[in-house]
C-alpha positions in Angstrom: 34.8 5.0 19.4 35.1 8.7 20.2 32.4 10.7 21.2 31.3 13.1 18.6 29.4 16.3 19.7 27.9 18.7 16.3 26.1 21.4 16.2 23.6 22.1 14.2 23.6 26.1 12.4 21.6 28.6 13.2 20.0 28.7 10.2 18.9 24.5 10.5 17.9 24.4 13.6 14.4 26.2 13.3 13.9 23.5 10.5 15.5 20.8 12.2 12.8 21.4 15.1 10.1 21.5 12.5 10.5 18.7 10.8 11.5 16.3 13.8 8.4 18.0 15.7 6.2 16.9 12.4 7.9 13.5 13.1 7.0 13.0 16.5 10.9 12.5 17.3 13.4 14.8 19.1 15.4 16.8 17.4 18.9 14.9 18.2 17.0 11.6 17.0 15.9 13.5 13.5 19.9 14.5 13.1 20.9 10.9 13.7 18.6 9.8 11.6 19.3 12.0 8.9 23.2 11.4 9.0 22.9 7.9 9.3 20.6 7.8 5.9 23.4 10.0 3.9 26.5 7.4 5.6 24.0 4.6 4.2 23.3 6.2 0.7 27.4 6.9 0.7 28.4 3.4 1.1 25.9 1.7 -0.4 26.0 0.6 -4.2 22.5 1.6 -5.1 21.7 4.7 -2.9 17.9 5.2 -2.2 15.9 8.0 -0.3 16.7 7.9 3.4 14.6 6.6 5.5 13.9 9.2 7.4 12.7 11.2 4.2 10.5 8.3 3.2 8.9 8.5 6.9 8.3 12.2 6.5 7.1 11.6 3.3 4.3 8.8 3.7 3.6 10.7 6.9 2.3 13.6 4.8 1.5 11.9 2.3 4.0 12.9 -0.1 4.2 9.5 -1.6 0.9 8.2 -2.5 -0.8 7.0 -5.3 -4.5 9.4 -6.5 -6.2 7.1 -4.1 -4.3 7.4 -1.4 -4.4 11.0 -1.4 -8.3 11.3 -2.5 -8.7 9.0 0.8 -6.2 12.1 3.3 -7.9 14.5 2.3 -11.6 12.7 2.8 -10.4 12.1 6.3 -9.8 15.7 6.8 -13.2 16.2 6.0 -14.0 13.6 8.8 -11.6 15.0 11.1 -11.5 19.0 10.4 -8.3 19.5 13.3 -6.5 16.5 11.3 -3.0 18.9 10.9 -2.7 19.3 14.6 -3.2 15.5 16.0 -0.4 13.0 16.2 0.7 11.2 13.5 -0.2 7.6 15.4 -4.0 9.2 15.5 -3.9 10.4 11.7 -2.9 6.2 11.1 -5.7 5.3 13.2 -8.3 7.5 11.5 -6.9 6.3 8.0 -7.6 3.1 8.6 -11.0 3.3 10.4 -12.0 5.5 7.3 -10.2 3.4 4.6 -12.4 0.4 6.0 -15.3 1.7 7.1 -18.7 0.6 5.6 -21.8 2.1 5.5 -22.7 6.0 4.7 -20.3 8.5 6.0 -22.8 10.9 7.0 -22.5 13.1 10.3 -23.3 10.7 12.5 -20.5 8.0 11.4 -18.0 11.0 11.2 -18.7 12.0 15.0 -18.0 8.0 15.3 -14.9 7.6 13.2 -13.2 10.2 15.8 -14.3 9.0 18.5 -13.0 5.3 17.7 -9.9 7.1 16.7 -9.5 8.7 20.0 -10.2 5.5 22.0 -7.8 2.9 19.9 -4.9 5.8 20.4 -5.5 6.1 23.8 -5.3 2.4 23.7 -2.0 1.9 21.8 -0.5 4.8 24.2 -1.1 3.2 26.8 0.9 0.0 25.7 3.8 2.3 24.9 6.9 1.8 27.1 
């Protein structure tokens, strides 16, 4: 196989960076990614949404039902910086919130973040 080297335009690679920064991912990961999901929806009979898009898209919530999305933007309430931490942490917090029982008052909110904090920290850690 040969070695293929692209570059990316001047004009994508501001929003290559932002989306594969939104991702978590490099951006010569998000490219692959990307090509790979149009050479999949090329050869395939049934072409669907890339994966990649559908990442980005349940990431920021771009593909949920009313609840789904009542329940992001309750956990921004709970966590007011919820934009600028990582994508593994917004998961966390989802969950903790999603599942959480008893009143969410100030005291629990303090608590959901806090959990969220420690079970990242956690799962980092386990991370090769």
């Amino acid at each position: 196989m040969a070695n293929i080297t692209a570059r990316i335009s001047d004009a994508l690679s501001p929003r290559v960076e932002e989306y594969a920064a939104a991702l978590g991912i490099n951006p010569n990961l998000f490219v692959n990614r990307c090509v790979e999901g149009c050479l999949l929806g090329m050869e395939s009979a049934q072409p669907e949404i890339p994966q990649i898009v559908q990442l980005y898209r349940n990431y920021h919530g771009l593909n949920r039902n009313v609840m789904e999305r009542a329940l992001v933007r309750f956990v921004h309430l709970v966590e007011p910086n919820y934009e600028q931490i990582p994508v593994e942490r917004k998961k966390i917090l989802i969950e903790l919130v999603a599942n959480y029982e008893g009143v969410l008052d100030e005291k629990a909110r303090i608590e959901l973040q806090r959990k969220a904090k420690e079970l990242y920290k956690q799962k980092s850690k386990v991370k090769p």
